[in-house]
N, CA, C and O atoms as a CHARMM CRD file, in Angstrom:
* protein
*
  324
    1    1 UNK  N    -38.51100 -35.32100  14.94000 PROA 1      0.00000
    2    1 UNK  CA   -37.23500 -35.42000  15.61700 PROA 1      0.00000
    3    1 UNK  C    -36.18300 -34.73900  14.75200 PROA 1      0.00000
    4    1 UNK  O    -36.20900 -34.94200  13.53800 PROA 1      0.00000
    5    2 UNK  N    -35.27300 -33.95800  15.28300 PROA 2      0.00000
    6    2 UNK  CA   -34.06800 -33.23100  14.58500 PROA 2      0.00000
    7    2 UNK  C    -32.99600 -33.96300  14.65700 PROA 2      0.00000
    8    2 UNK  O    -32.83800 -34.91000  15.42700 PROA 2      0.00000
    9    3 UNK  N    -32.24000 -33.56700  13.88200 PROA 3      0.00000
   10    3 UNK  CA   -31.31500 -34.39500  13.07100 PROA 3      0.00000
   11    3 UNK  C    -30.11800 -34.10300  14.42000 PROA 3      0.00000
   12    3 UNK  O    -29.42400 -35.05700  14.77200 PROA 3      0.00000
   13    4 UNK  N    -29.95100 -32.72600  15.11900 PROA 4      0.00000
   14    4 UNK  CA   -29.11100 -32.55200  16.49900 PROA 4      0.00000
   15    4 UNK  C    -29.91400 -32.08200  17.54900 PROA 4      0.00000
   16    4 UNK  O    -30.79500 -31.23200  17.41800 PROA 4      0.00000
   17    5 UNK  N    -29.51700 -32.79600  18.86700 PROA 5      0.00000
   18    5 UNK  CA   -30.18000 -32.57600  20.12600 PROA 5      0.00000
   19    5 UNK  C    -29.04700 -31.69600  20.87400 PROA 5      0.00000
   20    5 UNK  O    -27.82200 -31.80700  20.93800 PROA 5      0.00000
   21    6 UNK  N    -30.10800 -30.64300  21.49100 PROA 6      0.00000
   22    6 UNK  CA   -29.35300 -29.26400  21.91800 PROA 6      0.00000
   23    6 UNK  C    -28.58100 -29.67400  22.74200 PROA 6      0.00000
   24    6 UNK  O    -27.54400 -29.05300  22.97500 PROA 6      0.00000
   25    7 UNK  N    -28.84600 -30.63500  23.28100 PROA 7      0.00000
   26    7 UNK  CA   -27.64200 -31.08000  24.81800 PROA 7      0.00000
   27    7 UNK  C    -26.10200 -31.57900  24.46500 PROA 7      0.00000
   28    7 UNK  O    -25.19700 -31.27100  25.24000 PROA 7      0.00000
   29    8 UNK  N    -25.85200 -32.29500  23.37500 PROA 8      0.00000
   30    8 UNK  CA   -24.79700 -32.93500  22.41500 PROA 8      0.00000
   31    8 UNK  C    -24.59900 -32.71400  21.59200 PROA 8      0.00000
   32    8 UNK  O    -23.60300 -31.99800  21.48700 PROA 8      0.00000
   33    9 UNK  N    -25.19000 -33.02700  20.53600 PROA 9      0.00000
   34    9 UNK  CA   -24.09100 -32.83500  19.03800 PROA 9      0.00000
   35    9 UNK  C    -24.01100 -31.39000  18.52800 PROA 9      0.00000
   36    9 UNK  O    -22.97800 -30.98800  17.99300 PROA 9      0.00000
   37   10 UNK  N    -25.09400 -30.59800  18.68500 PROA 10     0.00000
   38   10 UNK  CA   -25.35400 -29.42100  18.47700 PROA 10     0.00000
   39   10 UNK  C    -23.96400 -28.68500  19.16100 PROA 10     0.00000
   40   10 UNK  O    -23.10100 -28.32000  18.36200 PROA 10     0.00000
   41   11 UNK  N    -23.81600 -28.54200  20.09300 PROA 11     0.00000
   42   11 UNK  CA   -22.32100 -28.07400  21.43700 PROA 11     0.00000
   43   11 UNK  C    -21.51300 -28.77800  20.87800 PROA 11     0.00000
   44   11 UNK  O    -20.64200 -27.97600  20.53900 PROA 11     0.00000
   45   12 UNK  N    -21.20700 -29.76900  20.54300 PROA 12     0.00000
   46   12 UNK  CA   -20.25500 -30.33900  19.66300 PROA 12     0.00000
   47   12 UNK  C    -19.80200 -30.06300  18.56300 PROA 12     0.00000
   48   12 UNK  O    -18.61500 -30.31800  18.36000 PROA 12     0.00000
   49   13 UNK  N    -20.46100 -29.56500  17.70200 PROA 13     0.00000
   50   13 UNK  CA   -20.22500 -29.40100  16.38600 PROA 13     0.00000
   51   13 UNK  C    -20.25400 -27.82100  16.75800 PROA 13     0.00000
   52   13 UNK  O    -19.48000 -27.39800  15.89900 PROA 13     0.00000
   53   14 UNK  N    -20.45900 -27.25400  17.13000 PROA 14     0.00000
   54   14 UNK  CA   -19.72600 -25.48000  17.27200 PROA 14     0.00000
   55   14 UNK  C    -18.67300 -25.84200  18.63400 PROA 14     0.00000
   56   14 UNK  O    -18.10400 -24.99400  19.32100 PROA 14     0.00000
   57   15 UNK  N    -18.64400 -26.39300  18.69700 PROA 15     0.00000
   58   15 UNK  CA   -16.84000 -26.25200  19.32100 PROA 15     0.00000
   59   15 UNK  C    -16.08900 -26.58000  18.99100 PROA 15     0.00000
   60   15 UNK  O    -14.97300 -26.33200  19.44800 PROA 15     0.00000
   61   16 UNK  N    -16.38900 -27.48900  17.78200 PROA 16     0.00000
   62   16 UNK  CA   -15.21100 -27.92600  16.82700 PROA 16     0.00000
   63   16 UNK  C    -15.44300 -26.58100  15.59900 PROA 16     0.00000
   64   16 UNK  O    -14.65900 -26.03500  14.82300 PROA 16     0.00000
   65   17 UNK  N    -16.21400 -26.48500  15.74900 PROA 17     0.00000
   66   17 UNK  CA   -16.05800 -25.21800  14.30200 PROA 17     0.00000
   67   17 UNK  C    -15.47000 -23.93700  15.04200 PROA 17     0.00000
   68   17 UNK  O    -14.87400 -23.19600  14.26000 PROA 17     0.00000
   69   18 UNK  N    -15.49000 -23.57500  16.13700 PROA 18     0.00000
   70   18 UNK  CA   -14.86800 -22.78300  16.63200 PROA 18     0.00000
   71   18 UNK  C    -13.60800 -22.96900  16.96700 PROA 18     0.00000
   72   18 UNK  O    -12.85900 -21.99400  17.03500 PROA 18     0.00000
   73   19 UNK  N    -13.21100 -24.08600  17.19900 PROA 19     0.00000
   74   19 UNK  CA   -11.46500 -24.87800  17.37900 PROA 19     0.00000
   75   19 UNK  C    -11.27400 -24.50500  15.91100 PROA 19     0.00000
   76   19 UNK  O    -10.81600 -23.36900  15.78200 PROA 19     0.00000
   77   20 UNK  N    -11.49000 -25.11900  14.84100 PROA 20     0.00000
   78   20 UNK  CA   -11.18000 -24.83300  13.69700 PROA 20     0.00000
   79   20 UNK  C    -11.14200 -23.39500  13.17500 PROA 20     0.00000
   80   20 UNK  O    -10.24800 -22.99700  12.42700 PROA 20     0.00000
   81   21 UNK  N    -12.17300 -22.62100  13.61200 PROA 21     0.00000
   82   21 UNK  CA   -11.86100 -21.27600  13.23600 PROA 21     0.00000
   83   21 UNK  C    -10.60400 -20.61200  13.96700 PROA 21     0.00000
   84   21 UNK  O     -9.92700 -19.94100  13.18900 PROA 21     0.00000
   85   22 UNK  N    -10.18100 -20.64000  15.15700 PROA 22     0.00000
   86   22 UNK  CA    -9.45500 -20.17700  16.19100 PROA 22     0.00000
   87   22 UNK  C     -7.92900 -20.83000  15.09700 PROA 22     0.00000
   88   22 UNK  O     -6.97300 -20.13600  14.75400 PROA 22     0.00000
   89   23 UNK  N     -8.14100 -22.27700  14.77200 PROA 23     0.00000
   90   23 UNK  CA    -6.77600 -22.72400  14.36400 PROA 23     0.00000
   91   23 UNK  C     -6.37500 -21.81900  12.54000 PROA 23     0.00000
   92   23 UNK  O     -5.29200 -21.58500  12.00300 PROA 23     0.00000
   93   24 UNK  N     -7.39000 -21.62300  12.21800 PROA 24     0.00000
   94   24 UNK  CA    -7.27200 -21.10000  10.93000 PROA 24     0.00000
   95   24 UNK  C     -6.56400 -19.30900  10.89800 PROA 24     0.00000
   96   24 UNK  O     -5.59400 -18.91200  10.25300 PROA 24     0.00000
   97   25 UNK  N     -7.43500 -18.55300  11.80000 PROA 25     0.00000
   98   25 UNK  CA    -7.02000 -17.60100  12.30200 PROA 25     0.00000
   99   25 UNK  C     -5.16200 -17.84200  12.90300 PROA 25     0.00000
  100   25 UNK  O     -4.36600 -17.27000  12.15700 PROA 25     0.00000
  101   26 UNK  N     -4.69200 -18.38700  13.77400 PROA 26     0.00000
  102   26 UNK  CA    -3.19600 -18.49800  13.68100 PROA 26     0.00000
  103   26 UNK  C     -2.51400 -19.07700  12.62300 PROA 26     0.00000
  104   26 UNK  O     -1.40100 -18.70700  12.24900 PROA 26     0.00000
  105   27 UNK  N     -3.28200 -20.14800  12.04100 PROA 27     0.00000
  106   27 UNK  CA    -2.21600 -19.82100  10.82500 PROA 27     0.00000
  107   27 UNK  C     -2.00200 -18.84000   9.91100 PROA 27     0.00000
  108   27 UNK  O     -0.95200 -18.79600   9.27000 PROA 27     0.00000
  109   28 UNK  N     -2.98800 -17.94500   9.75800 PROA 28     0.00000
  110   28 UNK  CA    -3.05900 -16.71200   9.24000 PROA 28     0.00000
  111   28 UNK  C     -2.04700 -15.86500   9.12700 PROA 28     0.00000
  112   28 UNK  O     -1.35000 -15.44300   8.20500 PROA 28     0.00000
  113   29 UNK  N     -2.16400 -15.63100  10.87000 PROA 29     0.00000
  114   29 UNK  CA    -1.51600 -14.58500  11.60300 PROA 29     0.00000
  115   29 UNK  C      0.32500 -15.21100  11.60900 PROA 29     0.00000
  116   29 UNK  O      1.24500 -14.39400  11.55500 PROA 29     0.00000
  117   30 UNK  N      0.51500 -16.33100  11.66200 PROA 30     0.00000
  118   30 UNK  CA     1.94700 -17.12900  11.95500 PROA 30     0.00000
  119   30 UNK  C      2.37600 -16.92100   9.48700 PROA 30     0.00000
  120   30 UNK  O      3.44500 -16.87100   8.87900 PROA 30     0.00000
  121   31 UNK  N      1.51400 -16.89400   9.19100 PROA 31     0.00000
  122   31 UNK  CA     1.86300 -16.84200   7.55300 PROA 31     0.00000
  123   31 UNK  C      1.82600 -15.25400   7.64300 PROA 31     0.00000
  124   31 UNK  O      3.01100 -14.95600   7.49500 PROA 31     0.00000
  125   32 UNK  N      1.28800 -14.36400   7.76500 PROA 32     0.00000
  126   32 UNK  CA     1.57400 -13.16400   8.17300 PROA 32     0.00000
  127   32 UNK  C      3.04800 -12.35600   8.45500 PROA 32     0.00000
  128   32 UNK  O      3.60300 -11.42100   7.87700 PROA 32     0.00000
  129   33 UNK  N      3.37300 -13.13000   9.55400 PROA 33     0.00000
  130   33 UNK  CA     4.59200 -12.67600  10.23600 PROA 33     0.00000
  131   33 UNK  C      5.74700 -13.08000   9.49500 PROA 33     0.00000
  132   33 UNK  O      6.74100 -12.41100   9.21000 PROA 33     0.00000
  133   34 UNK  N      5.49600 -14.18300   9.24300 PROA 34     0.00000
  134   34 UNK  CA     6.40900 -15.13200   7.79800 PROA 34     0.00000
  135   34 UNK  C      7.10100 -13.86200   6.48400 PROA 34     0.00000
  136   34 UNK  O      8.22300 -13.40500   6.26000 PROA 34     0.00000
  137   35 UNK  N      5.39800 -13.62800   5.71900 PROA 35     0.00000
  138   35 UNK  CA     5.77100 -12.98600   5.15800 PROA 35     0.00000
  139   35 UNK  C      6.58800 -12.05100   5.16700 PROA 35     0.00000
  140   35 UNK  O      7.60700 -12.02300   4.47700 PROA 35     0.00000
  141   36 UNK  N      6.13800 -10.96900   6.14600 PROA 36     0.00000
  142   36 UNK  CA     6.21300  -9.31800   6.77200 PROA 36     0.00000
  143   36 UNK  C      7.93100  -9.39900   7.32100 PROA 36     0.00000
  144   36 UNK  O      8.66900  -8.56000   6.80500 PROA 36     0.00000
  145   37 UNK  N      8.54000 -10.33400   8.29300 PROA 37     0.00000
  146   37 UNK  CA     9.81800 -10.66500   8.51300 PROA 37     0.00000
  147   37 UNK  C     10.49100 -11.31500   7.91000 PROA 37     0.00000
  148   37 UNK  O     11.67800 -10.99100   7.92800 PROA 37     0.00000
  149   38 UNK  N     10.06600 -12.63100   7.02300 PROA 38     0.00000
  150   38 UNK  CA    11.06800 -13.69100   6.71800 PROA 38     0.00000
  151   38 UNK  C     11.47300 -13.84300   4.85300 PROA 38     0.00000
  152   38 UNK  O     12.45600 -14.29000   4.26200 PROA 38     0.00000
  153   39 UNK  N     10.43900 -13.35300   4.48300 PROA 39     0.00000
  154   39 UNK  CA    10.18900 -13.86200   3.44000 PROA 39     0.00000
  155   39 UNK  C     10.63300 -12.54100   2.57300 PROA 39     0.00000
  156   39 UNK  O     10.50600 -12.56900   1.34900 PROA 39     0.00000
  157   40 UNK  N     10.95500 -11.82800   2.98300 PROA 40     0.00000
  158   40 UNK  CA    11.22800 -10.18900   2.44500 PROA 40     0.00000
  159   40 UNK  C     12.83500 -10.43200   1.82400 PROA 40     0.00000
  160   40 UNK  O     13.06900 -10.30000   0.62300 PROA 40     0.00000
  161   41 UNK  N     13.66300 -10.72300   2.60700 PROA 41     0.00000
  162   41 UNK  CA    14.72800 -10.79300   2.78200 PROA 41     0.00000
  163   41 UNK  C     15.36100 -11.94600   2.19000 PROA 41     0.00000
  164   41 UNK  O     15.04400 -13.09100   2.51500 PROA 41     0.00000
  165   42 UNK  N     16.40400 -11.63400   1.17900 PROA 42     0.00000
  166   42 UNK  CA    17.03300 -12.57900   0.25500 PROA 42     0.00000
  167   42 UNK  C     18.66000 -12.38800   0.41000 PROA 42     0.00000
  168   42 UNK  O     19.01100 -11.50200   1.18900 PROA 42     0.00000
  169   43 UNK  N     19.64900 -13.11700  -0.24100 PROA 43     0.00000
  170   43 UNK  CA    20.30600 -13.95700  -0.50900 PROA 43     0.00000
  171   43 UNK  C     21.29900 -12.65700   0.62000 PROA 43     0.00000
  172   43 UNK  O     21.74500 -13.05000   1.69700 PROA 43     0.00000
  173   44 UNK  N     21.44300 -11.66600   0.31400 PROA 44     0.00000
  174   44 UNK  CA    22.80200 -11.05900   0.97600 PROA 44     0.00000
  175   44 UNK  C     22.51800 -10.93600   2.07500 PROA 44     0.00000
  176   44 UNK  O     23.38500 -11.25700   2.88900 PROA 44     0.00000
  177   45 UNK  N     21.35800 -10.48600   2.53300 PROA 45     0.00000
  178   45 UNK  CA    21.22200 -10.76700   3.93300 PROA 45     0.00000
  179   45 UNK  C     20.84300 -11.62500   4.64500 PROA 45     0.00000
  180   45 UNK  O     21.22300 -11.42500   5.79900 PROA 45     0.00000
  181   46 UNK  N     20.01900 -12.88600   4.47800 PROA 46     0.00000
  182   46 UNK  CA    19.61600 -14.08900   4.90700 PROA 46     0.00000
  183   46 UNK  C     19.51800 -14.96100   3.44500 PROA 46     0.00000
  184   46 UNK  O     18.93600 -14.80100   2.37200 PROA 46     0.00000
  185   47 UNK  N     20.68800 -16.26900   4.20500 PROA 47     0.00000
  186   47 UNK  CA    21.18800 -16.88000   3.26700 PROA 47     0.00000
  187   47 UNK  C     19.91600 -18.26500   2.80800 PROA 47     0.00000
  188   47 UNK  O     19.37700 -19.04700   3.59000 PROA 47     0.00000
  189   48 UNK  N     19.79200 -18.19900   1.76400 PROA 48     0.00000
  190   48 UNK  CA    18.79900 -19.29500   0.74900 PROA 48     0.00000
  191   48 UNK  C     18.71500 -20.47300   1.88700 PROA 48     0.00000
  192   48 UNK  O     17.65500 -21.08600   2.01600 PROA 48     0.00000
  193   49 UNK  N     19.60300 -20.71400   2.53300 PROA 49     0.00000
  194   49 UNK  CA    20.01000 -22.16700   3.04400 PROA 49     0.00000
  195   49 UNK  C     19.18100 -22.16700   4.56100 PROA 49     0.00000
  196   49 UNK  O     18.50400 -23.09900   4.99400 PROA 49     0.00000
  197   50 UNK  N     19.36800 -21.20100   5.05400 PROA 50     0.00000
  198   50 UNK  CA    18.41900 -20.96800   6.53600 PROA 50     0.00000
  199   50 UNK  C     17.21900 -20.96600   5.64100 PROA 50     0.00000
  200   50 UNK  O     16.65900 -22.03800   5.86800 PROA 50     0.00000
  201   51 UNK  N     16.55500 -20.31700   4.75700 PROA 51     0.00000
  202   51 UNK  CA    15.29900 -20.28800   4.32700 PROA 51     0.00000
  203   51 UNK  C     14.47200 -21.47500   4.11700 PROA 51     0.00000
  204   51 UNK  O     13.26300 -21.59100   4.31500 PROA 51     0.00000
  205   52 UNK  N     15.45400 -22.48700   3.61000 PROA 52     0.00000
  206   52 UNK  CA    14.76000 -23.53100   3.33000 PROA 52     0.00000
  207   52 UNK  C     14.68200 -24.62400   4.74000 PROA 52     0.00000
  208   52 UNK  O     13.80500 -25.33100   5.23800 PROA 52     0.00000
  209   53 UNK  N     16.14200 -24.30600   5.04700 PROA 53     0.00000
  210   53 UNK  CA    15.76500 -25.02500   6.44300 PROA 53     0.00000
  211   53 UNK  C     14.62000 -24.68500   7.29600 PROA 53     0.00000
  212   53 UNK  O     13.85900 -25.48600   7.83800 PROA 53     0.00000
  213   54 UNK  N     14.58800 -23.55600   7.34500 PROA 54     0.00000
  214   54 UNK  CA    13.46800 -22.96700   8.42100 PROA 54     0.00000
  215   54 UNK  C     11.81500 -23.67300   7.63800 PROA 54     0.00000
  216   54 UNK  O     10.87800 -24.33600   8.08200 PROA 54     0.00000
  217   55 UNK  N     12.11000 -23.17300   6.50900 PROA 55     0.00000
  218   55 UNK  CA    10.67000 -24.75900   5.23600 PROA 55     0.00000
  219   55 UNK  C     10.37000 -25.83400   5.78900 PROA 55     0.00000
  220   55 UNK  O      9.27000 -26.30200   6.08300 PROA 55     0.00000
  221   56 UNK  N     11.74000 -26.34300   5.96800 PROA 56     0.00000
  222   56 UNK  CA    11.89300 -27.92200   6.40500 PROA 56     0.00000
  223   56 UNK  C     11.39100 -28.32300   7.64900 PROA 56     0.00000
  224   56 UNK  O     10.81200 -29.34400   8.02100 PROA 56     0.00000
  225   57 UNK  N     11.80800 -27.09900   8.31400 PROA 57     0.00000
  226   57 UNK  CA    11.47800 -27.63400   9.71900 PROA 57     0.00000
  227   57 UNK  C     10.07400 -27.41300   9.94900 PROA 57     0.00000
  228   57 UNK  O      9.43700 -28.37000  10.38900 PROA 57     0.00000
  229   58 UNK  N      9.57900 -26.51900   9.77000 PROA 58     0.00000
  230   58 UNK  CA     8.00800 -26.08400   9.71400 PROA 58     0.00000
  231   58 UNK  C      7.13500 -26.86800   8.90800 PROA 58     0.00000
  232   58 UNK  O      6.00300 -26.79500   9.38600 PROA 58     0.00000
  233   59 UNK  N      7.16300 -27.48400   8.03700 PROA 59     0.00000
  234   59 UNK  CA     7.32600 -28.39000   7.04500 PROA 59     0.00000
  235   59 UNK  C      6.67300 -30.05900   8.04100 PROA 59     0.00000
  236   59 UNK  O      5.53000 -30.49200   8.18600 PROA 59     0.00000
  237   60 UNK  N      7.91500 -30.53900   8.49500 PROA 60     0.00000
  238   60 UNK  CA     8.11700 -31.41000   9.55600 PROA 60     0.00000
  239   60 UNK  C      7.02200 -31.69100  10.23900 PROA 60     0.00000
  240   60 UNK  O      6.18800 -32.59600  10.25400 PROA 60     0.00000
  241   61 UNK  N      7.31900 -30.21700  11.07700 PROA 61     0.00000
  242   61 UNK  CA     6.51800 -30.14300  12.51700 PROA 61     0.00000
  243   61 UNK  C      4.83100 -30.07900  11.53000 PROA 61     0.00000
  244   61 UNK  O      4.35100 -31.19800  11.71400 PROA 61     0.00000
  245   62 UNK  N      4.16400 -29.52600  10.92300 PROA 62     0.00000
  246   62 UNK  CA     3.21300 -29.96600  10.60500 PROA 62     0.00000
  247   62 UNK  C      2.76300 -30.68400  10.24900 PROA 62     0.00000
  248   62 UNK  O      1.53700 -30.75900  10.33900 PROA 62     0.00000
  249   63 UNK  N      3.70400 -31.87200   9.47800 PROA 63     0.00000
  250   63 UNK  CA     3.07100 -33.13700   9.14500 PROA 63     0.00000
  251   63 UNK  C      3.14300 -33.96400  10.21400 PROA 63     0.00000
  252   63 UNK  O      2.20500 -34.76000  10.20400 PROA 63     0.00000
  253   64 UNK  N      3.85800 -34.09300  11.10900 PROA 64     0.00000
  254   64 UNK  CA     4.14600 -34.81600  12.55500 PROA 64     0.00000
  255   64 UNK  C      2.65300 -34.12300  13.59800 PROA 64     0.00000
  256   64 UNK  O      2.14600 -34.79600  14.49500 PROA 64     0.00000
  257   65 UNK  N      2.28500 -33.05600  13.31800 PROA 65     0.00000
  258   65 UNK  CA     0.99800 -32.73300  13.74100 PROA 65     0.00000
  259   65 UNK  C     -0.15200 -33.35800  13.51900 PROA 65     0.00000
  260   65 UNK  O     -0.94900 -33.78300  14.35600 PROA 65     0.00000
  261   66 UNK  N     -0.20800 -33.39600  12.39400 PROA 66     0.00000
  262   66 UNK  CA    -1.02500 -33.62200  11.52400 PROA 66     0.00000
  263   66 UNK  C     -1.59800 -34.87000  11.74600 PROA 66     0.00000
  264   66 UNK  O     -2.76600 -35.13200  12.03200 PROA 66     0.00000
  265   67 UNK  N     -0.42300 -35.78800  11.54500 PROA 67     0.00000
  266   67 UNK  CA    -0.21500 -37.39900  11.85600 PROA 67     0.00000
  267   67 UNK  C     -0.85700 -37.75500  12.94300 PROA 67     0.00000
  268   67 UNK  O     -1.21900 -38.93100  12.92200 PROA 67     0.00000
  269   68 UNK  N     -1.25500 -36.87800  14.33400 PROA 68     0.00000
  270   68 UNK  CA    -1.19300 -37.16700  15.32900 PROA 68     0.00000
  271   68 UNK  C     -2.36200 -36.49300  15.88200 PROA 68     0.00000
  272   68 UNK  O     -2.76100 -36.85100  16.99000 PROA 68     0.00000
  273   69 UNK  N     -3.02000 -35.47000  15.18600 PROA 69     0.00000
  274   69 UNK  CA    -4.07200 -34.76100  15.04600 PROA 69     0.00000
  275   69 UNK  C     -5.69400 -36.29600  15.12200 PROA 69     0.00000
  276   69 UNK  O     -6.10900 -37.26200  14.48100 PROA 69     0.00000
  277   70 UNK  N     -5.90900 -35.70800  16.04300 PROA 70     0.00000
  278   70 UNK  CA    -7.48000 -36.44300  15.65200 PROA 70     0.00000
  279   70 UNK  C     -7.68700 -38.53000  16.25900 PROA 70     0.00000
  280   70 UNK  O     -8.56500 -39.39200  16.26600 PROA 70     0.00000
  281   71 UNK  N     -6.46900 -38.40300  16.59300 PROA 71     0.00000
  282   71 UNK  CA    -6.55000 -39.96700  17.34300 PROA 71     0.00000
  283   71 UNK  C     -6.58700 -39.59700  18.71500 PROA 71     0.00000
  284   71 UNK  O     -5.95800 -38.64000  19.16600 PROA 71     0.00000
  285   72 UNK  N     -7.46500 -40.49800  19.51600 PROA 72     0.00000
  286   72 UNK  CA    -7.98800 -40.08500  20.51200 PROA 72     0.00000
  287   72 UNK  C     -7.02800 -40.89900  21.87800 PROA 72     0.00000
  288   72 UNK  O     -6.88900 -42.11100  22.04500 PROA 72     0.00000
  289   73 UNK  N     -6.63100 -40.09600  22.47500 PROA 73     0.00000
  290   73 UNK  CA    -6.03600 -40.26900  24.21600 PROA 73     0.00000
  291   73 UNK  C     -6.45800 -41.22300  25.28200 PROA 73     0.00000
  292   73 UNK  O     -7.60100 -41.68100  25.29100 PROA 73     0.00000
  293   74 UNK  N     -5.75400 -41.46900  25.99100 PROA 74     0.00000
  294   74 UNK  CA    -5.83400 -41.98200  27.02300 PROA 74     0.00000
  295   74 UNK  C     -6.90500 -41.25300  27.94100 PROA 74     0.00000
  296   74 UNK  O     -7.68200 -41.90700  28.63700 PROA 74     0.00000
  297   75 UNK  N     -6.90800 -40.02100  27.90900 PROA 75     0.00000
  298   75 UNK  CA    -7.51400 -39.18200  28.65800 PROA 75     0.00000
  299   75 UNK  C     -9.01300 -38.98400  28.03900 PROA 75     0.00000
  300   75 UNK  O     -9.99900 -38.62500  28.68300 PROA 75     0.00000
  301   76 UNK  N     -8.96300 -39.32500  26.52800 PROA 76     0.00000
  302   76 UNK  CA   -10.26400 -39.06100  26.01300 PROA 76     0.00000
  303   76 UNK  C    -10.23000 -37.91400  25.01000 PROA 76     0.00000
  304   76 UNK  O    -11.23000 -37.61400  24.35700 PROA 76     0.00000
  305   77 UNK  N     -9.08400 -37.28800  24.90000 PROA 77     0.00000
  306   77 UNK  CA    -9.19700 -35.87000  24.19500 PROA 77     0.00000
  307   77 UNK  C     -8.09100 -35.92600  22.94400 PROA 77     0.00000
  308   77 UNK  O     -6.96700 -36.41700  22.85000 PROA 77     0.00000
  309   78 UNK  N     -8.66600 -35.43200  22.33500 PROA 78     0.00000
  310   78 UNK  CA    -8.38600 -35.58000  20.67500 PROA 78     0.00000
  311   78 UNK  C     -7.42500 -34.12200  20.57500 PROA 78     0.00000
  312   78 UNK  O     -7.93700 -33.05400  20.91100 PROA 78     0.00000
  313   79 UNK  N     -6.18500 -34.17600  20.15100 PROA 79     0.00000
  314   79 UNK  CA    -5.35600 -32.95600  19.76600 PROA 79     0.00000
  315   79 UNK  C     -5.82300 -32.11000  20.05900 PROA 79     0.00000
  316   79 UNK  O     -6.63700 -31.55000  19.32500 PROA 79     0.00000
  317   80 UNK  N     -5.49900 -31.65900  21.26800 PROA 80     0.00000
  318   80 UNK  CA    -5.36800 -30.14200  22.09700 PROA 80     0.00000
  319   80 UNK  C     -3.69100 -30.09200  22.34800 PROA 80     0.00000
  320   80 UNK  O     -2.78000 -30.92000  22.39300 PROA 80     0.00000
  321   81 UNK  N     -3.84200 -28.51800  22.49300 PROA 81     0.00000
  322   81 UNK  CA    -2.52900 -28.25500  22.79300 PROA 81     0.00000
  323   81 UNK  C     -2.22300 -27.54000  24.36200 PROA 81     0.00000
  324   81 UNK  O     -1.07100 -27.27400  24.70600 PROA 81     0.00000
């Protein structure tokens, strides 16, 4: 007997590794854009104070994700967006 049966856990466990790859890939691409636009640009033209706010808020919103990531629904479904 194998440790996964092709009908369940097997489909399970590559659709979560594929959710996870898919989520890794945008953060990539969202730290990317960060860099390439946001992060270039200092004090005379975009002021220290938006920088960190914009931290803060991104900051926030991922730990409020995070928090909320992986407890399961009414509906049955675990953090989808």
């Amino acid at each position: 007997m194998s440790a996964f049966s092709i009908d369940g856990d097997l489909y399970k466990a590559v659709n979560e590794l594929v959710a996870a790859k898919l989520g890794v890939a945008l953060a990539l691409i969202w730290a990317g854009v960060i860099e390439a636009f946001f992060s270039q640009y200092h004090a005379p033209v975009l002021p220290y104070r938006v920088k960190i706010t914009f931290g803060t808020v991104k900051l926030a919103l991922l730990a409020f994700f995070l928090s909320r990531c992986g407890r399961k629904r009414d509906r049955g479904r675990a953090c989808t967006s």
